[in-house]
N, CA, C and O of each residue as an XYZ file, in Angstrom:
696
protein
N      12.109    -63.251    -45.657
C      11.754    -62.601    -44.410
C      11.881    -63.638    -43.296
O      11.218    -64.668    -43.410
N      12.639    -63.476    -42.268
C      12.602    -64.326    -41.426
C      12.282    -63.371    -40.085
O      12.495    -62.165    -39.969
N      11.602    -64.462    -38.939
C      10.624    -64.238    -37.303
C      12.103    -64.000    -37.190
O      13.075    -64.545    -37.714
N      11.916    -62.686    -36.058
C      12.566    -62.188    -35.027
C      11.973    -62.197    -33.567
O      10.749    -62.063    -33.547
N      12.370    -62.282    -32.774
C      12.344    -61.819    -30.751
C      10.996    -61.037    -31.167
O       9.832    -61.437    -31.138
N      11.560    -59.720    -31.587
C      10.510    -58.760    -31.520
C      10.093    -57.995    -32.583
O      10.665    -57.061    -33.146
N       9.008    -58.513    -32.791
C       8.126    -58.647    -34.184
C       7.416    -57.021    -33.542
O       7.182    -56.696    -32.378
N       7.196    -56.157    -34.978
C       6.245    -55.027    -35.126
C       5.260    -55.601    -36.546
O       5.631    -55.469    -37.713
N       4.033    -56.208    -36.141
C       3.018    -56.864    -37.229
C       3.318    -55.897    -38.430
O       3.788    -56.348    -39.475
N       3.044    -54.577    -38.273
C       2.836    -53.544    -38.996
C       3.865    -53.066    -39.900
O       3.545    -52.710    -41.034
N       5.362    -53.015    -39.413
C       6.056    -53.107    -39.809
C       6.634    -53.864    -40.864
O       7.285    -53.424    -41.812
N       6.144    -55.807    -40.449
C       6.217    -56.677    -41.565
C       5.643    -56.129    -42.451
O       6.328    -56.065    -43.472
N       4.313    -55.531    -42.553
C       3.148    -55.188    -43.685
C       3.591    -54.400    -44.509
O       3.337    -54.458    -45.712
N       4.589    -53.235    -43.758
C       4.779    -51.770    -44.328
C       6.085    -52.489    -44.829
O       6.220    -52.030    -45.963
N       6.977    -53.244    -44.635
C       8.373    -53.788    -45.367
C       7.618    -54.233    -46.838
O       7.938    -53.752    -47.925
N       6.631    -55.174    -46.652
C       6.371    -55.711    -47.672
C       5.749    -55.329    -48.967
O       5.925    -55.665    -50.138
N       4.857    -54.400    -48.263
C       3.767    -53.839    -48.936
C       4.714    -52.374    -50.287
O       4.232    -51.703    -51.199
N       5.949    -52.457    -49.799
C       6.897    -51.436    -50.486
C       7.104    -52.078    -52.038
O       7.215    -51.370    -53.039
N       7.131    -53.420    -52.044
C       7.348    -54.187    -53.114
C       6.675    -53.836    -54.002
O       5.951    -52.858    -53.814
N       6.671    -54.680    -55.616
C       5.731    -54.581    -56.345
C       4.057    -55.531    -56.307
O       3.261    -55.422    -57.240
N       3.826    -56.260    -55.287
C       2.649    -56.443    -54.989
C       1.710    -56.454    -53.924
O       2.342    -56.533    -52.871
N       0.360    -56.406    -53.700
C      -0.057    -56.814    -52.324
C       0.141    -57.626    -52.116
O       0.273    -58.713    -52.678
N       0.275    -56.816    -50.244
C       0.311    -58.241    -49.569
C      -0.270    -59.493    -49.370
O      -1.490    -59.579    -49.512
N       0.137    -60.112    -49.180
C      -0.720    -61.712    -48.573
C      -0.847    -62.408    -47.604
O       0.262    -62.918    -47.445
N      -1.549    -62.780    -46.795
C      -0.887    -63.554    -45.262
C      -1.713    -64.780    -45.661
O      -2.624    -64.954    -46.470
N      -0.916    -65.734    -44.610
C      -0.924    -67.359    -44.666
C      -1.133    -67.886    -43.122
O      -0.125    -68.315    -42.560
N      -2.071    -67.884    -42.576
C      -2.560    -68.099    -41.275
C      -2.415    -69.268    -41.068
O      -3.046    -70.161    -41.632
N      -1.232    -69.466    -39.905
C      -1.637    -71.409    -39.607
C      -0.297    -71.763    -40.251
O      -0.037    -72.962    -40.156
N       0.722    -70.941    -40.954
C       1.634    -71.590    -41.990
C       2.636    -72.817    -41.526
O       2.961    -73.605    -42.414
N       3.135    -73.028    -40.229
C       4.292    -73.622    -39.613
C       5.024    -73.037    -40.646
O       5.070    -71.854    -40.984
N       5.843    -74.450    -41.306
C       7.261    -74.257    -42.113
C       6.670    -74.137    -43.320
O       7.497    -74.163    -44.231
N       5.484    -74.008    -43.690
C       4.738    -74.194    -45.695
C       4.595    -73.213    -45.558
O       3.529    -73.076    -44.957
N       5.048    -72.287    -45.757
C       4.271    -70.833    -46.266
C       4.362    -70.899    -47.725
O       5.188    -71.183    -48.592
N       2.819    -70.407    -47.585
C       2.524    -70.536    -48.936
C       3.472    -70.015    -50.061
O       3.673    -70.661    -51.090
N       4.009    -68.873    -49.814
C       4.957    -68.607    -51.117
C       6.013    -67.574    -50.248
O       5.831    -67.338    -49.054
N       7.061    -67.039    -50.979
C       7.922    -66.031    -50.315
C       6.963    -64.649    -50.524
O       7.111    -63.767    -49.679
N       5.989    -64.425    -51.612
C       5.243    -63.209    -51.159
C       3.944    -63.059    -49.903
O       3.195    -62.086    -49.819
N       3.912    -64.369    -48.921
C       3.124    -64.683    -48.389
C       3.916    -63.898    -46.781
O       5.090    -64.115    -46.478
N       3.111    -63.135    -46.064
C       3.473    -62.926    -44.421
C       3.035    -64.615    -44.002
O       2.030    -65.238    -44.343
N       3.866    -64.935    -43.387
C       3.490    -65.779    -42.466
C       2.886    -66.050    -41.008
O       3.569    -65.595    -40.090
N       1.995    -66.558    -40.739
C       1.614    -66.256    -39.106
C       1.170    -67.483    -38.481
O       0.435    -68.295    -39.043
N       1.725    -67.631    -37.062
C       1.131    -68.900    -36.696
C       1.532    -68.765    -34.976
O       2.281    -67.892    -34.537
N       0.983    -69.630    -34.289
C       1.007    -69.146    -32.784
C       2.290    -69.476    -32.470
O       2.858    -68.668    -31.735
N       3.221    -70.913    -32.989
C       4.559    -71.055    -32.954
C       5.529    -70.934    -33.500
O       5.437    -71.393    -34.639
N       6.831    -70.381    -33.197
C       7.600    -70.058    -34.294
C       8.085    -71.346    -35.192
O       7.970    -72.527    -34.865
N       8.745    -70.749    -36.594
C       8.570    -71.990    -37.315
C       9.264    -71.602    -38.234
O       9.835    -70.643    -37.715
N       9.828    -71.712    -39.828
C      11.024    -71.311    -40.168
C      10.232    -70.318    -41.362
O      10.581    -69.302    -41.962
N       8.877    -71.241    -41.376
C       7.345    -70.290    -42.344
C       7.185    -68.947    -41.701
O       6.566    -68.105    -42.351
N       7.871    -68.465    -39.963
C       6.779    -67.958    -39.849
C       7.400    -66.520    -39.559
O       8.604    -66.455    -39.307
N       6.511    -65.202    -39.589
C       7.039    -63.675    -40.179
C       6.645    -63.154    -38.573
O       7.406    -62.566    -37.804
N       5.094    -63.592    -38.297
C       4.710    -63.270    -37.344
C       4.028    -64.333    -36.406
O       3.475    -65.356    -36.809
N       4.175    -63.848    -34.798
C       3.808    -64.608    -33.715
C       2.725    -64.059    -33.632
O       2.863    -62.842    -33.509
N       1.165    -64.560    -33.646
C       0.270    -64.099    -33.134
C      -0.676    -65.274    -33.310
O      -0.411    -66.258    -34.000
N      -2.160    -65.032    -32.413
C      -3.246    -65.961    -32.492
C      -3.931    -65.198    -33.797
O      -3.720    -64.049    -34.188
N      -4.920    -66.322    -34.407
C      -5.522    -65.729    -35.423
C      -6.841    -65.507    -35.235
O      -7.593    -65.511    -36.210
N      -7.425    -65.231    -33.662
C      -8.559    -64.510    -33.499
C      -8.418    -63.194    -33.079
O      -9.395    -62.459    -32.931
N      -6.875    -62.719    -32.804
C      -7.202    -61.159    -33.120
C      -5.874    -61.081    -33.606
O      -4.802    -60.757    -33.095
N      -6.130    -61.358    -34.418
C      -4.901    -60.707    -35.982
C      -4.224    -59.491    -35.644
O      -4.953    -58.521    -35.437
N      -2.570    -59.281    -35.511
C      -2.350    -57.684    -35.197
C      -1.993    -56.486    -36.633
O      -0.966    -55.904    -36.984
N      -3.296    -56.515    -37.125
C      -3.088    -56.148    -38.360
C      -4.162    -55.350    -38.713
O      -5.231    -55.900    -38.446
N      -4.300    -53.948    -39.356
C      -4.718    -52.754    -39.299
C      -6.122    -53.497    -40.396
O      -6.005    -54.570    -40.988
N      -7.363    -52.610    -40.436
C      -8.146    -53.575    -41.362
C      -7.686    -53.088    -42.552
O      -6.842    -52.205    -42.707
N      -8.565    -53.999    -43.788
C      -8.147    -54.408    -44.884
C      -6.659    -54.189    -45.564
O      -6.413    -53.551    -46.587
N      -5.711    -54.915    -44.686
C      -4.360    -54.826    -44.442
C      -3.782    -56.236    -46.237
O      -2.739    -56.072    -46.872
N      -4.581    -57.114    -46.474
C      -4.247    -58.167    -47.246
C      -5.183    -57.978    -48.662
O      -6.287    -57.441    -48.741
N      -4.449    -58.539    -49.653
C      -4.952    -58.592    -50.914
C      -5.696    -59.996    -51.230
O      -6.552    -60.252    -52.077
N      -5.101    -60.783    -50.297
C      -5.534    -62.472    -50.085
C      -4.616    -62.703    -48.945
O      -3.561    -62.235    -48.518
N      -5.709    -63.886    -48.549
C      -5.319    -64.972    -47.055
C      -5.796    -66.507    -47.513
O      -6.880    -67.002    -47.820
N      -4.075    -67.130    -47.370
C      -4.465    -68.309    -47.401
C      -4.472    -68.972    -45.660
O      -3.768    -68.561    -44.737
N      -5.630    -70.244    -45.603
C      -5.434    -70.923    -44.051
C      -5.725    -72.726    -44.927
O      -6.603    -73.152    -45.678
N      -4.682    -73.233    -44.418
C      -4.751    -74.356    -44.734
C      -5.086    -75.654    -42.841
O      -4.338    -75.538    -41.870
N      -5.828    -76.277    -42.857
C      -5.899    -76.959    -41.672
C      -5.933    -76.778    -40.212
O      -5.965    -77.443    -39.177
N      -5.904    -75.104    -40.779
C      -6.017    -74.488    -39.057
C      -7.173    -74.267    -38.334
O      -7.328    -74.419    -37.122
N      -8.213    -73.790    -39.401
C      -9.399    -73.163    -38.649
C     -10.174    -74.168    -38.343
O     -11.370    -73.879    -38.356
N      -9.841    -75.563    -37.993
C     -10.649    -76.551    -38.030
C      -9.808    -77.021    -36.260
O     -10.101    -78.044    -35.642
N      -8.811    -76.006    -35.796
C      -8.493    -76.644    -34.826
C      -8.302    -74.996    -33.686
O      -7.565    -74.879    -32.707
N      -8.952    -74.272    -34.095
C      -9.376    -72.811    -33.341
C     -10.226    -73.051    -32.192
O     -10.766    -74.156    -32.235
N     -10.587    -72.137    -30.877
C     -11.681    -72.522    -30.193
C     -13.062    -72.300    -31.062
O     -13.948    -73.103    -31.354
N     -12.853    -70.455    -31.458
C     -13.782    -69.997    -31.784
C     -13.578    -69.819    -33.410
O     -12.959    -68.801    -33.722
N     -13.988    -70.622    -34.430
C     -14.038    -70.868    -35.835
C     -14.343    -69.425    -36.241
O     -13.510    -68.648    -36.707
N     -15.625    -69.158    -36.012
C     -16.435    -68.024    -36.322
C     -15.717    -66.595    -36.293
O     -15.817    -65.625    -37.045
N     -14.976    -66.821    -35.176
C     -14.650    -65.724    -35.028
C     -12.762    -65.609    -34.779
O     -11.994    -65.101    -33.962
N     -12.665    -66.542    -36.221
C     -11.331    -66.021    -36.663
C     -11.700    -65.824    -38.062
O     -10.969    -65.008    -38.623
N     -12.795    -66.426    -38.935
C     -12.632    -65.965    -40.174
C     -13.823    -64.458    -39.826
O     -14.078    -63.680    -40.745
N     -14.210    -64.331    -38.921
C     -14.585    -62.757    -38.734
C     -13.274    -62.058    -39.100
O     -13.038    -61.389    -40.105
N     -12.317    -62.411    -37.875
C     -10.957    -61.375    -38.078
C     -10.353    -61.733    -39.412
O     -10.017    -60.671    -39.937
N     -10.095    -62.645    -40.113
C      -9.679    -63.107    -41.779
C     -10.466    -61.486    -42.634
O      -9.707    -60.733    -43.243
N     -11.904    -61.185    -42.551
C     -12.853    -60.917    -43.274
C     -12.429    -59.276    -43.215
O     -12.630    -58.351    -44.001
N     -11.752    -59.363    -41.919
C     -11.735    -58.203    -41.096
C     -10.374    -57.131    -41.692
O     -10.365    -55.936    -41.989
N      -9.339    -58.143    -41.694
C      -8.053    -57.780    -42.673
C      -7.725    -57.850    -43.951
O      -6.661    -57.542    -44.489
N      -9.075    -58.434    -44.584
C      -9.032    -58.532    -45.739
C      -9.619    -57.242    -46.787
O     -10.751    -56.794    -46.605
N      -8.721    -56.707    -47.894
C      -9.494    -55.869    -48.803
C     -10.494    -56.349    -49.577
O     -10.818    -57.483    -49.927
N     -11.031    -54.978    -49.828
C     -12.524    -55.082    -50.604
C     -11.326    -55.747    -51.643
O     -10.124    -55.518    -51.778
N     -12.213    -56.614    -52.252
C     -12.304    -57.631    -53.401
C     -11.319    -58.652    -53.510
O     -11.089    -59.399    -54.461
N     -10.545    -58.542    -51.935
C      -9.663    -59.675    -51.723
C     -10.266    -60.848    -51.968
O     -11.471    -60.889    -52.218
N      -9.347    -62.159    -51.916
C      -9.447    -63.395    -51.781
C      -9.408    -63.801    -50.395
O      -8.695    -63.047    -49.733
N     -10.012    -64.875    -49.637
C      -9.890    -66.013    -49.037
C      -9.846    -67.518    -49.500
O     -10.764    -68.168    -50.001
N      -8.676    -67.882    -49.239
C      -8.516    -69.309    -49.475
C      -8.538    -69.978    -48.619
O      -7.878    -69.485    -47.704
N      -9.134    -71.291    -48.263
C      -9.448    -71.856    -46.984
C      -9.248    -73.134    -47.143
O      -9.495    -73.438    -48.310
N      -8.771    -74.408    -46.242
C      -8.606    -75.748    -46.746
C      -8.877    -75.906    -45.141
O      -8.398    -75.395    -44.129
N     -10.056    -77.035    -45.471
C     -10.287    -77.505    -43.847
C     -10.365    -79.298    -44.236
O     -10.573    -79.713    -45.376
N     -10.208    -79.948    -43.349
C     -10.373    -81.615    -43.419
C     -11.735    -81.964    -43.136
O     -12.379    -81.353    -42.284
N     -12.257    -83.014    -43.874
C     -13.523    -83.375    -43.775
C     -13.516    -84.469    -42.155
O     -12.741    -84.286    -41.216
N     -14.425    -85.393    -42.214
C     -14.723    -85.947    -41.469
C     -13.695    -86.900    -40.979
O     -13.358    -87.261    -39.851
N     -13.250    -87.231    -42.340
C     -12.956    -88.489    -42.065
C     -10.852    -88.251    -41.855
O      -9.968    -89.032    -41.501
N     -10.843    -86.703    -42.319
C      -9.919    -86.364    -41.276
C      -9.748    -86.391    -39.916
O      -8.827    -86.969    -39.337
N     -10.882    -85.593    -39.265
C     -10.978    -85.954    -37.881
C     -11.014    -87.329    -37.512
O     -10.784    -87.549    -36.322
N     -11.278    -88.435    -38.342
C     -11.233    -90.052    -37.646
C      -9.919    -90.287    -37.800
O      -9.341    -91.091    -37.069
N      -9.130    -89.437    -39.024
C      -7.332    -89.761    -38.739
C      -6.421    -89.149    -37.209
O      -5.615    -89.624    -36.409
N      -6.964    -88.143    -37.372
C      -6.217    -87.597    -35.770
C      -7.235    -88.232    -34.362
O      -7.041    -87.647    -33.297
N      -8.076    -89.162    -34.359
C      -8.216    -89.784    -33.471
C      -7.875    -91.186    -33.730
O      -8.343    -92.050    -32.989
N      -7.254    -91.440    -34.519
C      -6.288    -93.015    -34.714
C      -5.137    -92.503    -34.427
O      -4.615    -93.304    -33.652
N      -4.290    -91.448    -34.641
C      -3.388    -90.987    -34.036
C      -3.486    -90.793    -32.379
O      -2.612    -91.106    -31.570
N      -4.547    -90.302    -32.146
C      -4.448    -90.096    -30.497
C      -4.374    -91.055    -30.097
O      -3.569    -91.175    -29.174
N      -5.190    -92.356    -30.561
C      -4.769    -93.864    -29.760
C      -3.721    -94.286    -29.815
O      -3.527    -95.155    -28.965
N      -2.557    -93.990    -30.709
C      -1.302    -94.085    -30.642
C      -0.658    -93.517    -29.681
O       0.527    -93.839    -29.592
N      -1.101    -92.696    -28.852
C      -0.616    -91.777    -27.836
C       0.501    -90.541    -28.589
O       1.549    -90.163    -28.066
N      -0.058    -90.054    -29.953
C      -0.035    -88.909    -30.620
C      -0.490    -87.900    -30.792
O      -0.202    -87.290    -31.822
N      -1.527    -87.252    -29.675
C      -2.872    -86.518    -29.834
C      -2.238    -85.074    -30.187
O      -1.982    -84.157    -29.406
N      -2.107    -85.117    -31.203
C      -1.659    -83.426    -31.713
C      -2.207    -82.295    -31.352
O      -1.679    -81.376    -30.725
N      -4.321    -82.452    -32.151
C      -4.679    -81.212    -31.562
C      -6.072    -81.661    -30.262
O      -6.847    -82.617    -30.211
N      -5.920    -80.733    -29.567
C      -7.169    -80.652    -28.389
C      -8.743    -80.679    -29.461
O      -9.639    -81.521    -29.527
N      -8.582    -79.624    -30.043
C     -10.008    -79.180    -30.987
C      -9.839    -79.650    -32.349
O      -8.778    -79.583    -32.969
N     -11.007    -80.163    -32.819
C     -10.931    -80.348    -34.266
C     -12.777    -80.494    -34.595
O     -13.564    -81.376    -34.251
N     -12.966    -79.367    -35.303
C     -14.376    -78.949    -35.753
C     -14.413    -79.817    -36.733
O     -13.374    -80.204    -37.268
N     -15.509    -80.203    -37.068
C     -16.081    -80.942    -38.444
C     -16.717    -80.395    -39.050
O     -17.773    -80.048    -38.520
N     -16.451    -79.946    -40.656
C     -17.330    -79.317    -41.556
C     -18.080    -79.903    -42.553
O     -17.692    -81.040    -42.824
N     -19.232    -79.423    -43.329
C     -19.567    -79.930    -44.225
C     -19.599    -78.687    -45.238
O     -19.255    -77.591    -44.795
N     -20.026    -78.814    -46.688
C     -19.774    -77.422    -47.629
C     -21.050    -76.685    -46.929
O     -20.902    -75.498    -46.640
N     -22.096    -77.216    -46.686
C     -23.259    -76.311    -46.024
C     -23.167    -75.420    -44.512
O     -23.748    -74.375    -44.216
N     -22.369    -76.117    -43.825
C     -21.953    -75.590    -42.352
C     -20.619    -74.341    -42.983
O     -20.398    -73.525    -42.087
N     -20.117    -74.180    -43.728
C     -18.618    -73.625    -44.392
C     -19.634    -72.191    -45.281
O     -19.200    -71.095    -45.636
N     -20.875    -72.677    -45.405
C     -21.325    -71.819    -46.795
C     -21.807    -70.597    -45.428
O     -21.273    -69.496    -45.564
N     -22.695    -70.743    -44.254
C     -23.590    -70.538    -43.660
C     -22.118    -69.671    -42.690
O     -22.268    -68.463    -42.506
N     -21.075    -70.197    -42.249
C     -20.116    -69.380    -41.697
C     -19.825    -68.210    -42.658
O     -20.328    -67.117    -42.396
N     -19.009    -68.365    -43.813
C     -18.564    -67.326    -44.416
C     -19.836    -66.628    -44.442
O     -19.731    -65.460    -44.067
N     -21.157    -67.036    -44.815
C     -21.747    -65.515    -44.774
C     -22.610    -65.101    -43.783
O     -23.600    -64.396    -43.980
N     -22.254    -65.522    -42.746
C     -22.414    -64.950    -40.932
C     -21.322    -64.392    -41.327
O     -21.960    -63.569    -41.983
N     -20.061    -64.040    -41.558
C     -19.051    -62.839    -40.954
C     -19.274    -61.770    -42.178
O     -19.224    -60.590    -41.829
N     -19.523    -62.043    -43.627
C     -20.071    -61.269    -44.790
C     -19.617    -61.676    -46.059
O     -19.623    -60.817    -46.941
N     -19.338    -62.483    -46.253
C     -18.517    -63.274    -47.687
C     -20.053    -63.393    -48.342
O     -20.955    -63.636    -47.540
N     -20.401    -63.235    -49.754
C     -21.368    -63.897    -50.207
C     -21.009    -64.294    -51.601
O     -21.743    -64.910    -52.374
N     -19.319    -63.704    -51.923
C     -19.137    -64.930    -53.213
C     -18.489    -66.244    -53.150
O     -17.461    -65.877    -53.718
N     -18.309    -67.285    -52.948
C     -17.695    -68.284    -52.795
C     -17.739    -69.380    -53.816
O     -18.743    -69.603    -54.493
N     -16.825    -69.937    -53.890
C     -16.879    -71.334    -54.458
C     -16.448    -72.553    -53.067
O     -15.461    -72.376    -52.352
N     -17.520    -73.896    -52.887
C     -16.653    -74.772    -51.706
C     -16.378    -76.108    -53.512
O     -16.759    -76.329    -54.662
N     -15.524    -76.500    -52.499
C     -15.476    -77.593    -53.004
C     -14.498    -78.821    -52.724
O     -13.453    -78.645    -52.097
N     -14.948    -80.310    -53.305
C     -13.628    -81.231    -52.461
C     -12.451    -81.197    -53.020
O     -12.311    -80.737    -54.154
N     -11.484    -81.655    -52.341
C     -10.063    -81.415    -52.763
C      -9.409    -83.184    -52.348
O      -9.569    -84.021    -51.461
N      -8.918    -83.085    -53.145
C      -7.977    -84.539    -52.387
C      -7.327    -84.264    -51.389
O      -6.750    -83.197    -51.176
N      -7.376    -85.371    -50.575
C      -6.875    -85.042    -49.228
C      -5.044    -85.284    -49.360
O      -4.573    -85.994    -50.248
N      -4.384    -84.741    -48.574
C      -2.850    -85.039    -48.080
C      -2.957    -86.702    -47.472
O      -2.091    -87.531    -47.752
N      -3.849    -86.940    -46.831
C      -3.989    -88.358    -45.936
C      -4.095    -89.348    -46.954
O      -4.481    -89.087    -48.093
N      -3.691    -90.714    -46.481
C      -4.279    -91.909    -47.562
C      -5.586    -92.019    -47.970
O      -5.924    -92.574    -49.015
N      -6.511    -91.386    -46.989
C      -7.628    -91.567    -47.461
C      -8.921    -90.162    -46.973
O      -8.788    -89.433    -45.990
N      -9.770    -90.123    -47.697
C     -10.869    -89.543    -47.373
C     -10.322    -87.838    -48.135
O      -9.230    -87.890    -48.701
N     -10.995    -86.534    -48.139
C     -10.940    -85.775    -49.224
C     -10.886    -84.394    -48.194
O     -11.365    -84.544    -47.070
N     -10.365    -83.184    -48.525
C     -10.115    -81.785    -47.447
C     -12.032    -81.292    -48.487
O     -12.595    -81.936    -49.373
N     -12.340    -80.321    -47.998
C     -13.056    -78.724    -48.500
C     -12.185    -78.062    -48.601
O     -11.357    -78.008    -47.692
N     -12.084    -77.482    -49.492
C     -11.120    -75.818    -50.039
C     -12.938    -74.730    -50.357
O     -13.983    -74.922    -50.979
N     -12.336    -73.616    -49.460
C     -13.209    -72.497    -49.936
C     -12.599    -71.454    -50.869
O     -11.376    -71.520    -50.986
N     -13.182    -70.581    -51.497
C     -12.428    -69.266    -51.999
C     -13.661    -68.543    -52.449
O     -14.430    -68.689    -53.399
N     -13.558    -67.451    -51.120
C     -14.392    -66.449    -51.203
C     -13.874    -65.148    -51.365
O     -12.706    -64.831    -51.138
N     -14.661    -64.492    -51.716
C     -14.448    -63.005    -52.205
C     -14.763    -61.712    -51.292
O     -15.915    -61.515    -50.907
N     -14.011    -61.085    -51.052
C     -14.717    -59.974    -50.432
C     -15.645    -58.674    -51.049
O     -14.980    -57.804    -51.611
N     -16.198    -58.598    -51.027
C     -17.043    -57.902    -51.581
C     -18.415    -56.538    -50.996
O     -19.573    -56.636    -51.402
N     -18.101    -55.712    -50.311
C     -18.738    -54.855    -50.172
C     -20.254    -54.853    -50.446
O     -20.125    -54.559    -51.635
N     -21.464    -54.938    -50.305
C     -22.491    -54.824    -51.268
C     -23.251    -53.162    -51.092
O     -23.387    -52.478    -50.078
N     -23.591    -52.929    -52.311
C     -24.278    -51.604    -52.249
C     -25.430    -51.412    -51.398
O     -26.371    -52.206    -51.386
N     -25.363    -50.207    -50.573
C     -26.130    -49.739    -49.379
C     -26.955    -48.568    -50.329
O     -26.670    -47.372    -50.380
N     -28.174    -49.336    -51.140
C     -29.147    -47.650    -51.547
C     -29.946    -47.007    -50.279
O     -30.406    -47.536    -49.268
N     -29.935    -45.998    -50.618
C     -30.596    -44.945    -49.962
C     -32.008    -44.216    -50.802
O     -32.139    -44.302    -52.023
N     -32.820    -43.634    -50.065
C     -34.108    -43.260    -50.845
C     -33.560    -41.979    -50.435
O     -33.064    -41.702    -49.342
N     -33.792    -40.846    -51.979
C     -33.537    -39.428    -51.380
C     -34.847    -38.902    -51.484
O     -35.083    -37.756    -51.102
């Protein structure tokens, strides 16, 4: 699937979704998209990418995905909160979220880069697994696993999340 001029979100979904599996989107992808069954999305075009859009309002009908991967993005959003709202938002009951954010000592790599006069991103949030646990279930995630991951950098380690979507039962007294 390759980005065109003029992208119909929905359209990507409904091309894809014809196949033999659900869909998947990959928020943040540049040129890595996660796999060829992955939509791609990211604010710039890129050779990863299916669709042009921001990922705080996703142009995508709800529970449009079977899983969403975001690798290093949501750590450089204005509003964190309220893109894995919209993630939570396009995601099906009992989908996946996969999430990879940089720890701390990521953020001390892209400010050794900025003193190089490299400053890539404006924003870069700092997480810990407790600040990551307390987001996903402010938007409604309550199965998750966090945990560390080796980092891409020479040094210091990412968080990977993978939460579940999950509906919970609403009883009623008759």
């Amino acid at each position: 699937m390759s980005t065109t001029e003029n992208f119909e979100p929905q359209t990507v979904i409904d091309s894809i979704s014809q196949r033999d599996f659900l869909p998947s989107l990959d928020i943040g992808c540049g040129s890595n998209k996660a796999g060829s069954k992955c939509i791609g999305l990211d604010i710039l075009r890129s050779s990863g990418v299916d669709v042009i859009a921001s990922a705080d309002t996703l142009p995508f009908k709800d529970e449009s995905f079977a899983e969403i991967h975001t690798r290093r993005c949501v750590q450089h959003v204005k509003d964190d909160l309220r893109v894995l709202s919209e993630m939570y938002r396009v995601l099906q009951n009992t989908g996946k979220l996969k999430l990879v954010v940089a720890c701390w000592r990521g953020w001390l790599f892209y400010q050794v880069k900025w003193l190089l006069k490299k400053k890539p991103y404006n924003i870069f949030h700092i997480y810990t697994a407790g600040k990551l646990k307390r987001m996903f279930e402010k938007v409604g995630f309550h199965s998750m696993k966090i945990c560390k991951i080796k980092s891409i950098r020479l040094f210091g380690y990412d968080i990977a999340v993978e939460a579940k979507k999950e509906l919970l039962m609403q009883w009623t007294d008759y």
